[in-house]
TORKOL-4160 file (C-alpha; in steps of 0.2 Angstrom, whole numbers, padded with zeros to 4 digits, m for minus):
380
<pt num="1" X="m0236" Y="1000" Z="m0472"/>
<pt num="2" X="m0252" Y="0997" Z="m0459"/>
<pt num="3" X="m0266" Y="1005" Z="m0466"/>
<pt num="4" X="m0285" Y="1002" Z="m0456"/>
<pt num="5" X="m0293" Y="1013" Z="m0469"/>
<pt num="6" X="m0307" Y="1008" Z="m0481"/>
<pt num="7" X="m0310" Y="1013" Z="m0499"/>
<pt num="8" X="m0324" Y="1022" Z="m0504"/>
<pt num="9" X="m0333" Y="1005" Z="m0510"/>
<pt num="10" X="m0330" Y="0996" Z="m0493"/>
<pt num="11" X="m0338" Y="1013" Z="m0485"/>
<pt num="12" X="m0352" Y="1013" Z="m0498"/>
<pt num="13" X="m0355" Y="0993" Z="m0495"/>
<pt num="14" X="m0356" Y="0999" Z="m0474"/>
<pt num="15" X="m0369" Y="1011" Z="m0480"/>
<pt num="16" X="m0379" Y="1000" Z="m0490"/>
<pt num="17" X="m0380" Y="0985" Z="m0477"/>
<pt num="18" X="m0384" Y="0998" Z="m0465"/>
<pt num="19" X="m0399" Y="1005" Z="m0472"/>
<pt num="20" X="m0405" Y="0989" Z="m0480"/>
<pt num="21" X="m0403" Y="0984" Z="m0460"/>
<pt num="22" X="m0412" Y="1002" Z="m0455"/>
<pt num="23" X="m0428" Y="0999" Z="m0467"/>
<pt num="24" X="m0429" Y="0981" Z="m0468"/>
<pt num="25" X="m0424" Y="0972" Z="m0452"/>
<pt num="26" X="m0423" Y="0982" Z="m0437"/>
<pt num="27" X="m0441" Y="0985" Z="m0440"/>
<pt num="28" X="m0446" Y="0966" Z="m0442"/>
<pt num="29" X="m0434" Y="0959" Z="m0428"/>
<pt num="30" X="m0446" Y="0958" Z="m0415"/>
<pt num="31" X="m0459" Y="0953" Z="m0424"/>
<pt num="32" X="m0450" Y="0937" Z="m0431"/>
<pt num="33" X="m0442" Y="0934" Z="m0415"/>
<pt num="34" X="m0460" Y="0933" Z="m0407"/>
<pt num="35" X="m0466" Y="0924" Z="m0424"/>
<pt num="36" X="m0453" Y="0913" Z="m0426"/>
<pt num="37" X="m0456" Y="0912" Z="m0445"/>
<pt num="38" X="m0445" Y="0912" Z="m0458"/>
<pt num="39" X="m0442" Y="0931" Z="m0465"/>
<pt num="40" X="m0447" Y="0929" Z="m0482"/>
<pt num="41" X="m0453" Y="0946" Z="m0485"/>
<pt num="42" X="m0436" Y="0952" Z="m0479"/>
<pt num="43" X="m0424" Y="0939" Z="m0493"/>
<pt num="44" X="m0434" Y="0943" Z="m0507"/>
<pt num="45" X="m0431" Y="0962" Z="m0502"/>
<pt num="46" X="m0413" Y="0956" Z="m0500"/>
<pt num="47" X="m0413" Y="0951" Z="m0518"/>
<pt num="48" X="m0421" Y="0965" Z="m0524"/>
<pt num="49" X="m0408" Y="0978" Z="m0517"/>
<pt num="50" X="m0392" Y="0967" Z="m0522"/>
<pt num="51" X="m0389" Y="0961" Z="m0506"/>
<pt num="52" X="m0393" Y="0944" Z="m0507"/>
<pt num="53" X="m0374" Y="0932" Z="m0511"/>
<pt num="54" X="m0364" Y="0944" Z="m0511"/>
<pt num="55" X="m0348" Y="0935" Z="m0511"/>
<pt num="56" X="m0355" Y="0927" Z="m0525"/>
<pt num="57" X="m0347" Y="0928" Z="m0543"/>
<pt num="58" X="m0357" Y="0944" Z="m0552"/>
<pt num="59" X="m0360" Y="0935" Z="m0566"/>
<pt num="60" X="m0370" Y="0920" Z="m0553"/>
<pt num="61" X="m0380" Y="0936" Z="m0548"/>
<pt num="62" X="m0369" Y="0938" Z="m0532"/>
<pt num="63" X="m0358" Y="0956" Z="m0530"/>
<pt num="64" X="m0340" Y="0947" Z="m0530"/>
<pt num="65" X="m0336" Y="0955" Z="m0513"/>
<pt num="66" X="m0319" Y="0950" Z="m0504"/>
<pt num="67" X="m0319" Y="0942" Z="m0488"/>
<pt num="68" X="m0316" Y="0958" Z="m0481"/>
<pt num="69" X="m0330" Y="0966" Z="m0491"/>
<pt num="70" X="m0343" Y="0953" Z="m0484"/>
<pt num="71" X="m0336" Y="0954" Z="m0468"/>
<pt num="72" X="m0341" Y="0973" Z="m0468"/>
<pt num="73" X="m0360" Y="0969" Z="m0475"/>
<pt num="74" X="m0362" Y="0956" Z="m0463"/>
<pt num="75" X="m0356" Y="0965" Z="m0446"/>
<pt num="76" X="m0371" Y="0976" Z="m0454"/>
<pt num="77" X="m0386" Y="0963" Z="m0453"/>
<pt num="78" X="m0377" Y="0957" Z="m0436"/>
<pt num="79" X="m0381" Y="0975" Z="m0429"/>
<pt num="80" X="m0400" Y="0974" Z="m0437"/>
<pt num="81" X="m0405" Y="0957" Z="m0431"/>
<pt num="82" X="m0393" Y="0940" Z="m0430"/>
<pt num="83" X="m0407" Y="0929" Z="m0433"/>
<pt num="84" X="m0415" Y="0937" Z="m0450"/>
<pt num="85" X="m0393" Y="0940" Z="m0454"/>
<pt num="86" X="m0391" Y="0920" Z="m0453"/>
<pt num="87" X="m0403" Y="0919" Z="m0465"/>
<pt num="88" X="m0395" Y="0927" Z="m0476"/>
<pt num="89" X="m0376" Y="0922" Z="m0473"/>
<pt num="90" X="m0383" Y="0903" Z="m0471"/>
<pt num="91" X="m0388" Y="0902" Z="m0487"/>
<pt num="92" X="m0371" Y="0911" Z="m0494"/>
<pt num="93" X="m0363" Y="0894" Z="m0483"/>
<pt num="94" X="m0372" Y="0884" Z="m0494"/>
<pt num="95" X="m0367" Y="0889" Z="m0511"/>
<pt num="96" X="m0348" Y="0892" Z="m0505"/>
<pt num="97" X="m0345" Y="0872" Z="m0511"/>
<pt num="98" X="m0353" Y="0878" Z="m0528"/>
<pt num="99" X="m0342" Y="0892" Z="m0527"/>
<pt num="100" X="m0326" Y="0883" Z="m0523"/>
<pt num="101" X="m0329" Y="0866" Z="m0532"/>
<pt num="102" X="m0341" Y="0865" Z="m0547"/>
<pt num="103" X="m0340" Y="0865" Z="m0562"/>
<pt num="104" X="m0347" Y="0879" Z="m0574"/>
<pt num="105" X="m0360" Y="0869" Z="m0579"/>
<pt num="106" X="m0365" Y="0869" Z="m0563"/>
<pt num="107" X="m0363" Y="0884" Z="m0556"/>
<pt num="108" X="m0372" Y="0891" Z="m0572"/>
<pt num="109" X="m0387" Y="0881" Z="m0566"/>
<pt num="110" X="m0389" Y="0881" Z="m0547"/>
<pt num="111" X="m0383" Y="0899" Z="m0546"/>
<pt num="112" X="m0399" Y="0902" Z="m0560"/>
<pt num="113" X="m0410" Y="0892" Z="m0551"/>
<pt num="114" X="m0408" Y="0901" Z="m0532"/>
<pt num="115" X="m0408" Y="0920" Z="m0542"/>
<pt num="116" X="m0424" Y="0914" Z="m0551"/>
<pt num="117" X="m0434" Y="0908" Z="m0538"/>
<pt num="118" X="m0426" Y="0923" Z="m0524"/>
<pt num="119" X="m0423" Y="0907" Z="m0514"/>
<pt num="120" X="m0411" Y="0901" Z="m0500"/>
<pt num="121" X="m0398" Y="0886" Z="m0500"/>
<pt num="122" X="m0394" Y="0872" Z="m0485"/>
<pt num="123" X="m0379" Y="0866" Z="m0480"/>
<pt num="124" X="m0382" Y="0849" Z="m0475"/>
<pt num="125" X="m0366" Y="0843" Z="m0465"/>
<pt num="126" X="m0369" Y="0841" Z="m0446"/>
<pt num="127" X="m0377" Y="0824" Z="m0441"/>
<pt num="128" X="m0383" Y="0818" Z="m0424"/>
<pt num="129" X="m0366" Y="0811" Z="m0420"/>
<pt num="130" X="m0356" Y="0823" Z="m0431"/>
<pt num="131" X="m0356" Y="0840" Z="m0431"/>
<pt num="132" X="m0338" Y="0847" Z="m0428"/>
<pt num="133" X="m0331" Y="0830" Z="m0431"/>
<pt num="134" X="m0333" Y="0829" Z="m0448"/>
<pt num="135" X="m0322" Y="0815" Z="m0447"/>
<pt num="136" X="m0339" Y="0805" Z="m0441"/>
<pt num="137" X="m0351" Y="0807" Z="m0455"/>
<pt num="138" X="m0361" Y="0792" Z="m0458"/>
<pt num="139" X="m0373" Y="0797" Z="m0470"/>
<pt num="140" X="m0369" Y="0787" Z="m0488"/>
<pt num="141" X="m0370" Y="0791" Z="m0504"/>
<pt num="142" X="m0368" Y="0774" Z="m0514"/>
<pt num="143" X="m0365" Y="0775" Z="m0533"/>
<pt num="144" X="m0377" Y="0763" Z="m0542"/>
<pt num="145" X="m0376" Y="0767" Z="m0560"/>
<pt num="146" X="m0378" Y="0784" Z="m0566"/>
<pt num="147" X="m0386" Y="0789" Z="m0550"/>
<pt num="148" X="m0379" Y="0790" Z="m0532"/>
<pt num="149" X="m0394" Y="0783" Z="m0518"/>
<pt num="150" X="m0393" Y="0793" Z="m0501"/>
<pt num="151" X="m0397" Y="0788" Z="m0485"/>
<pt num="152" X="m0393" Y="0795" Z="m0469"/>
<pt num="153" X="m0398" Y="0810" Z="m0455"/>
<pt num="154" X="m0394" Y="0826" Z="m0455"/>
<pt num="155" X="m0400" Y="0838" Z="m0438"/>
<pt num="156" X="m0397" Y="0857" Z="m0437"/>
<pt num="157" X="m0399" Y="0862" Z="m0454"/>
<pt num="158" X="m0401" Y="0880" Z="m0457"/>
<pt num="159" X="m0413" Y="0884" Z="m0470"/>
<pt num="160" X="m0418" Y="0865" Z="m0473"/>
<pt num="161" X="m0437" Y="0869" Z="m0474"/>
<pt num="162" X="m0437" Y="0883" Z="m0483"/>
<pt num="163" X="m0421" Y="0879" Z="m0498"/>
<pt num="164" X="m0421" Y="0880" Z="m0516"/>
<pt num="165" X="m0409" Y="0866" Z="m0515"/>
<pt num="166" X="m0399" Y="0856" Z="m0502"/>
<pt num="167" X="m0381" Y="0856" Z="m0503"/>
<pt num="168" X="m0375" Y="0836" Z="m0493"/>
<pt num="169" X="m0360" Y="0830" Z="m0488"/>
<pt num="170" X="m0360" Y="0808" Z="m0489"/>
<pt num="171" X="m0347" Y="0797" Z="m0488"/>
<pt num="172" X="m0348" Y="0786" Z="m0504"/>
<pt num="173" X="m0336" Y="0771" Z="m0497"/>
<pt num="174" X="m0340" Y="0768" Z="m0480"/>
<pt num="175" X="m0324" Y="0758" Z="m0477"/>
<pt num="176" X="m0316" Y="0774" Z="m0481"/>
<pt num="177" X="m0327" Y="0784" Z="m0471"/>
<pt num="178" X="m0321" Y="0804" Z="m0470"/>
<pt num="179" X="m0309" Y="0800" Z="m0486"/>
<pt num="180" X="m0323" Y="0796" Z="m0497"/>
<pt num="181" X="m0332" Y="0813" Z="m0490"/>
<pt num="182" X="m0341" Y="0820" Z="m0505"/>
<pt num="183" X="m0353" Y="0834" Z="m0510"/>
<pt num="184" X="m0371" Y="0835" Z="m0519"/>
<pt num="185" X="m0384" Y="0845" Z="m0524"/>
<pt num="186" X="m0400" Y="0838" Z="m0520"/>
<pt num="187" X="m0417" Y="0844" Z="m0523"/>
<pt num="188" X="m0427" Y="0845" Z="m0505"/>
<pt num="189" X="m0444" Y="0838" Z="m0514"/>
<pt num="190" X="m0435" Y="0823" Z="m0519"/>
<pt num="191" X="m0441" Y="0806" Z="m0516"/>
<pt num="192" X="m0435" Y="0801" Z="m0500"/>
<pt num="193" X="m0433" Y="0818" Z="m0494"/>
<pt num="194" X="m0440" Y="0820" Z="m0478"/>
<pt num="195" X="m0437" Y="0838" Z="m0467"/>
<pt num="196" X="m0444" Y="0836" Z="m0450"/>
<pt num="197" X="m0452" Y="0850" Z="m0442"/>
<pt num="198" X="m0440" Y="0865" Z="m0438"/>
<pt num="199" X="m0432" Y="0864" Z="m0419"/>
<pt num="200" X="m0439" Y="0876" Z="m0406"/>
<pt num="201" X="m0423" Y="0887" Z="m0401"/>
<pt num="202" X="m0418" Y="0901" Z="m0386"/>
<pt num="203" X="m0414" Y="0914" Z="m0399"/>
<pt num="204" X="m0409" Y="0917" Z="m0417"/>
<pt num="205" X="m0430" Y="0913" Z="m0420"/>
<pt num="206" X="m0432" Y="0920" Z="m0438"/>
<pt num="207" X="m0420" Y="0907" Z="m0443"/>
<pt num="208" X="m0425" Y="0889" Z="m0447"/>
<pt num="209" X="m0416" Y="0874" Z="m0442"/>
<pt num="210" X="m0422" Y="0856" Z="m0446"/>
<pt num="211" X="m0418" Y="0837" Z="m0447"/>
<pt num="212" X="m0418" Y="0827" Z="m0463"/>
<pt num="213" X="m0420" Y="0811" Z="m0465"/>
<pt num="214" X="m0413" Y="0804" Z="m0482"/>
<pt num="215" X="m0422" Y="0786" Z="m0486"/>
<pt num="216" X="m0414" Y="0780" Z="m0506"/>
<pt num="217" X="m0415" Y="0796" Z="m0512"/>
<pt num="218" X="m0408" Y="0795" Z="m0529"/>
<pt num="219" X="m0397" Y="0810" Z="m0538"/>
<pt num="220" X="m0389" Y="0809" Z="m0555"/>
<pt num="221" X="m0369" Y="0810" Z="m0554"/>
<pt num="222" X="m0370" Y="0827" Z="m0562"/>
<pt num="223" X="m0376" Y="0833" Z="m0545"/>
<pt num="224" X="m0359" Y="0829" Z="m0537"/>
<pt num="225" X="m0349" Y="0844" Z="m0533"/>
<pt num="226" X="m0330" Y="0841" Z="m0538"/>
<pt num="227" X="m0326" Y="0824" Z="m0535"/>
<pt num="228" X="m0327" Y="0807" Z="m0524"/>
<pt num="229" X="m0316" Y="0810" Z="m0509"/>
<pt num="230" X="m0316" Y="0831" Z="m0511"/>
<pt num="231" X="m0329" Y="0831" Z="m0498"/>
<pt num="232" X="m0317" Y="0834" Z="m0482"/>
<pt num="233" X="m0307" Y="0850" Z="m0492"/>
<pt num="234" X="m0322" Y="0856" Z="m0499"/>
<pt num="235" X="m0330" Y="0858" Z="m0482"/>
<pt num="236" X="m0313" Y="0864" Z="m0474"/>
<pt num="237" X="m0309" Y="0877" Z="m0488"/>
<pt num="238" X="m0329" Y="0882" Z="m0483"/>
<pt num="239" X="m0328" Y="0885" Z="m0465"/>
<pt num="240" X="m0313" Y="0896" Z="m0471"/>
<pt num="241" X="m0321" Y="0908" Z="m0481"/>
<pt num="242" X="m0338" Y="0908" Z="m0467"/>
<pt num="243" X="m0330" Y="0908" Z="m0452"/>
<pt num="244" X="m0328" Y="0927" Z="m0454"/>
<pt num="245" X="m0345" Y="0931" Z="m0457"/>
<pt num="246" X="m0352" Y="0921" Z="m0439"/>
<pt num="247" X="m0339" Y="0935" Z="m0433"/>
<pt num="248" X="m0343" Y="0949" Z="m0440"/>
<pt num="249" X="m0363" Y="0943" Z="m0436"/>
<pt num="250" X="m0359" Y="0942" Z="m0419"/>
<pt num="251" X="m0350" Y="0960" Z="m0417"/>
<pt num="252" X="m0363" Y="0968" Z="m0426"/>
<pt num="253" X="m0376" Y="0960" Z="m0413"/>
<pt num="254" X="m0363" Y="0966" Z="m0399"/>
<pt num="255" X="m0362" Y="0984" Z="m0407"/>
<pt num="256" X="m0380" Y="0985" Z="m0407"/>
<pt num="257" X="m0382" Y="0980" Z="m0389"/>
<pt num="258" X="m0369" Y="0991" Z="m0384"/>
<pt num="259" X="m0375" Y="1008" Z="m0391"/>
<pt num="260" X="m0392" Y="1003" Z="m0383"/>
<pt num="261" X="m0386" Y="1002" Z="m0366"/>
<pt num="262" X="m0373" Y="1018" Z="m0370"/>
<pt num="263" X="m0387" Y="1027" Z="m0375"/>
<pt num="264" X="m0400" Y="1020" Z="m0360"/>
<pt num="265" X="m0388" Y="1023" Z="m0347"/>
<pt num="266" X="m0383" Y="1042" Z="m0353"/>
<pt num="267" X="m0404" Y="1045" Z="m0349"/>
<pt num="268" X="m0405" Y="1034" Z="m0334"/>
<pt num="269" X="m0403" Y="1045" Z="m0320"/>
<pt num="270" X="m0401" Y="1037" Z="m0301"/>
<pt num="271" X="m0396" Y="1051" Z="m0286"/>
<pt num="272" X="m0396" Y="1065" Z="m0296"/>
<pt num="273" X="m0385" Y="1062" Z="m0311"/>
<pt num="274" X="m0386" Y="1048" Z="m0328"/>
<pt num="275" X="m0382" Y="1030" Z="m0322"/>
<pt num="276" X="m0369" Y="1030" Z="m0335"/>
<pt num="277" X="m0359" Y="1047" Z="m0324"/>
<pt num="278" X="m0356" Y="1030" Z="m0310"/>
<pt num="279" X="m0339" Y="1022" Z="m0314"/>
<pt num="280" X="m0346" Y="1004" Z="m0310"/>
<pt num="281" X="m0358" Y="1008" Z="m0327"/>
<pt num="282" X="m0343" Y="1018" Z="m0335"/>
<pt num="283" X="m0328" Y="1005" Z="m0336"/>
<pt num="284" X="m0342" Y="0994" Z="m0342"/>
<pt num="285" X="m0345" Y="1003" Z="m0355"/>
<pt num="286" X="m0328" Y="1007" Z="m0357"/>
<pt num="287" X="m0325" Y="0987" Z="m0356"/>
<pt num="288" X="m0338" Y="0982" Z="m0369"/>
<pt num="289" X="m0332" Y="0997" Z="m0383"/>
<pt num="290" X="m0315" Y="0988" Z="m0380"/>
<pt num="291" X="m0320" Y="0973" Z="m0382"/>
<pt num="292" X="m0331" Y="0976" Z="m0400"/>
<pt num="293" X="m0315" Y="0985" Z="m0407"/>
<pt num="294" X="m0303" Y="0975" Z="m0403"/>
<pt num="295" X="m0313" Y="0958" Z="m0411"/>
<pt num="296" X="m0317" Y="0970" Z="m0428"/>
<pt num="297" X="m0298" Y="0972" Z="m0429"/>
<pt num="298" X="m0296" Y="0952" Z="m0426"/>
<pt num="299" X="m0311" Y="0949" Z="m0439"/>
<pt num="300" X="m0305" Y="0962" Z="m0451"/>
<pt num="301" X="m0287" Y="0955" Z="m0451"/>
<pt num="302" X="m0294" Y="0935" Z="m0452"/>
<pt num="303" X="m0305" Y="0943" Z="m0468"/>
<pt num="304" X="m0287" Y="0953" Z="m0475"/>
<pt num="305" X="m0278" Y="0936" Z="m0475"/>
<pt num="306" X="m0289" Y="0924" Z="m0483"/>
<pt num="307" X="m0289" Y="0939" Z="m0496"/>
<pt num="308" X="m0270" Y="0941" Z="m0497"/>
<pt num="309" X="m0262" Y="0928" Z="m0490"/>
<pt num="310" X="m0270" Y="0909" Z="m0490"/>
<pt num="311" X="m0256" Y="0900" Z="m0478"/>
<pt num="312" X="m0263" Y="0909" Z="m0462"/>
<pt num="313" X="m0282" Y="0910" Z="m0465"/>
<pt num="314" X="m0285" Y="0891" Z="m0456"/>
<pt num="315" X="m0279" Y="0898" Z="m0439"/>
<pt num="316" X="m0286" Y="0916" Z="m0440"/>
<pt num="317" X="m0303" Y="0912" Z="m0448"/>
<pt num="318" X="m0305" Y="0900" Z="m0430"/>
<pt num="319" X="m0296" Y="0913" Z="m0421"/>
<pt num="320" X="m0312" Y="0927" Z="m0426"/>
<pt num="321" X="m0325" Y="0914" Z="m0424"/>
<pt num="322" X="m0319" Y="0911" Z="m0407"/>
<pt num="323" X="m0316" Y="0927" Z="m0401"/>
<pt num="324" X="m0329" Y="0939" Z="m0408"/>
<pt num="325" X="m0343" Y="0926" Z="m0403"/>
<pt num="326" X="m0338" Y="0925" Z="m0385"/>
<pt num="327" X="m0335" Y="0944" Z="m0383"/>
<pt num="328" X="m0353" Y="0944" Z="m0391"/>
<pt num="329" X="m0359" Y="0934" Z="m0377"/>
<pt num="330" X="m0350" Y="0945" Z="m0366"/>
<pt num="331" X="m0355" Y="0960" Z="m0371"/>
<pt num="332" X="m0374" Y="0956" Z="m0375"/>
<pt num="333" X="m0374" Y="0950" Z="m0357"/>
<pt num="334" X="m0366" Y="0966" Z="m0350"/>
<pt num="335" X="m0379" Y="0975" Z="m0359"/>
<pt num="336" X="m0393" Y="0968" Z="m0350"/>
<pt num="337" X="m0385" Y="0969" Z="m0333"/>
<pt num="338" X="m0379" Y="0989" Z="m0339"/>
<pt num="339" X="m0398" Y="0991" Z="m0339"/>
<pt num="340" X="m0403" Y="0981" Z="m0326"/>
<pt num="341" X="m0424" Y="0976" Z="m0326"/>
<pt num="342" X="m0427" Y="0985" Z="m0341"/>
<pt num="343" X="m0412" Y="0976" Z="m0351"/>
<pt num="344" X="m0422" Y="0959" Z="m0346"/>
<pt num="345" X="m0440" Y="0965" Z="m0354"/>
<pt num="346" X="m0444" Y="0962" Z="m0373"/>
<pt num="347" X="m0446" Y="0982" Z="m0376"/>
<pt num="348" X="m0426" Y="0987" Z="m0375"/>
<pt num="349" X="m0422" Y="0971" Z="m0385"/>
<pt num="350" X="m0403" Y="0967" Z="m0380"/>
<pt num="351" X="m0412" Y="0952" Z="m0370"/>
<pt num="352" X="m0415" Y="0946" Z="m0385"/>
<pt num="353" X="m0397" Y="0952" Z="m0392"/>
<pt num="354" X="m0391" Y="0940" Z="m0378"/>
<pt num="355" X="m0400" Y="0929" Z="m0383"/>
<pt num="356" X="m0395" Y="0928" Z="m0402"/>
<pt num="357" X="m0377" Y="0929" Z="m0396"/>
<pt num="358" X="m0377" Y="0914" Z="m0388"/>
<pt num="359" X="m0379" Y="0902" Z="m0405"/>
<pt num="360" X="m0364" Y="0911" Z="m0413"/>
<pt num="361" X="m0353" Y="0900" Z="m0400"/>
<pt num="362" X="m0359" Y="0885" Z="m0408"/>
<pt num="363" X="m0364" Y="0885" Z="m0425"/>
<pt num="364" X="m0349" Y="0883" Z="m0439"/>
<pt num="365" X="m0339" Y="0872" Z="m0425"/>
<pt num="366" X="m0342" Y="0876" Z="m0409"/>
<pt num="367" X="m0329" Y="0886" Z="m0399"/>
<pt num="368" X="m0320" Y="0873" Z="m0392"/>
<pt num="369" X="m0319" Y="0867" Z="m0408"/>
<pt num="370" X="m0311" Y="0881" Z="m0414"/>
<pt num="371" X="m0298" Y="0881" Z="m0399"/>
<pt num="372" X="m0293" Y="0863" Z="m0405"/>
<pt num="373" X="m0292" Y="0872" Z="m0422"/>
<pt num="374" X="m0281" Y="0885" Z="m0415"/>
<pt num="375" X="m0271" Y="0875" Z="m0405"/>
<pt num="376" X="m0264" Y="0862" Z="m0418"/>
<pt num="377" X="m0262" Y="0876" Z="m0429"/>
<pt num="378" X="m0247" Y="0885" Z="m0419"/>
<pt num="379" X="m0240" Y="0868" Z="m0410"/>
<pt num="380" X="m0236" Y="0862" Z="m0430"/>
């Protein structure tokens, strides 16, 4: 038996992202879009309320939520603000190779550290030439001892400046290259550390991207998640898990942008009646609702099978990410035209909708990526 209902906690999850969204970050949005700055009034708010890691293990401080239960908190700060939502969600990307790969040792300490300090994790993978190729990371971490010495370049790193801790992916055999993939935790005031000043962006402004450059920077082999050579499945069995929540981001932006031109378009009014009466505005509308419910039921059904049914969740984890980023692009873009001049000012905001939507087609494997993904998947 189909059943699209939710339980009573998924509703009461809905309702509590939505009003931490209503108090919190559709107040701010502009202002951090404007600022550019890092919402830090926002995360420590975050953590206050419980909202902060939710997919996390409740006794790491997180709330133990599904995929499907983080799916429905994060289509919630999607529809409040992308941008300040990435903040959040980037740092959940981080910890997810904790979560799927420590030990308890460490999980007991790295999970106590971010909750102590209300902080933020980086997830330290793409490189200058190897972002969706994982395949072509250079960056090494070579075992010397009891320590491992990192050198290499990482660029678009979410978070970097502002992290608790960075999580890094390094080959530690370069002959073996991706097969010797392995992850650490490494502190970002390190020796040998250094995070070059964020990158200016088009949109998604409240969140912070940065290059690192690591110079020798020495870790104990304690801070090695899982082992040498996990690196490659750790990353994989992490995009997994994440590729759902850049979905459900990116159809809470589209929501968002579409019940703001509904609702401008119902008061427009152009030869006598509401611009929304006009059936040009009126299939668009009716074209962008589509669009928004039929990518929640893809997201909601990628989320449902990672819960239930690990053999599809590859292929339909890509298949969200795809679709409900580009139908965000499409429907943030409608939105503004829906609206016409007033959609292209700062005061009605889906400009800047757009322009958040745009970033979700990139980050976490761009979406061609994610066709290659698809694509292999079915020709098996």
């Amino acid at each position: 038996m189909i059943d699209f209902s939710l339980t009573p906690r998924q509703e009461g999850i809905i309702e509590k992202y939505r009003d931490f969204s209503d108090r919190w970050i559709v107040p701010n949005r502009l202002k951090y879009d404007r600022l550019a700055e890092f919402p830090w009034e926002i995360v420590k708010a975050a953590y206050d309320d419980g909202i902060m890691n939710g997919p996390m293990p409740k006794i790491y401080g997180g709330n133990e939520y599904s995929l499907l239960d983080g799916v429905l908190a994060s289509e919630e700060l999607g529809a409040g603000c992308v941008g300040i939502g990435i903040c959040i969600d980037a740092s959940t990307l981080a910890l997810t190779p904790l979560y799927v790969a420590a030990d308890e040792e460490q999980k007991k300490k790295y999970f106590g550290l971010i909750n102590e300090a209300k902080g933020v994790a980086a997830y330290c993978l793409t490189e200058p030439n190897a972002g969706s190729d994982v395949q072509g990371i250079s960056s090494t971490a070579i075992l010397k001892g009891d320590k491992y010495i990192i050198n290499g370049h990482k660029r678009f790193i979410t978070n970097a400046e502002v992290s608790t801790f960075l999580t890094v992916f390094a080959v530690t055999d370069p002959e073996k290259g991706s097969r010797s993939l392995t992850a650490f935790i490494v502190p970002p005031d390190a020796p040998g550390v250094e995070i070059k000043p964020r990158l200016q962006k088009m949109g998604q402004k409240a969140s912070v991207q940065n290059e690192i450059i690591f110079t020798d920077v020495e870790i104990p082999v304690g801070n090695r998640i899982g082992g040498e050579g996990h690196g490659f499945v750790i990353a994989m069995k992490t995009f997994d898990r994440t590729r759902t929540g850049v979905a459900a981001l990116s159809l809470g932006n589209a929501r968002a942008a579409f019940e703001k031109a509904r609702d401008w378009t119902k008061n427009r009014r152009q030869f006598g009646k509401p611009i929304a009466a006009n059936q040009a505005i009126g299939f668009m509308l009716a074209d962008m609702a589509t669009k928004i419910e039929s990518a929640r039921m893809l997201t909601w059904y990628a989320a449902w099978a990672y819960d239930h049914d690990k053999k599809k969740l590859n292929k339909l984890s890509a298949m969200s990410k795809l679709y409900a980023s580009d139908i965000g692009m499409e429907v943030t873009t409608d939105a503004v035209q829906a609206m016409g001049g007033d959609g292209y000012t700062w005061e009605f905001e889906v400009e800047k909708m757009m322009r958040d939507a745009k970033l979700c087609q990139i980050y976490e494997g761009t979406n061609q990526v994610q066709r290659i993904v698809i694509s292999k998947s079915i020709l098996k």
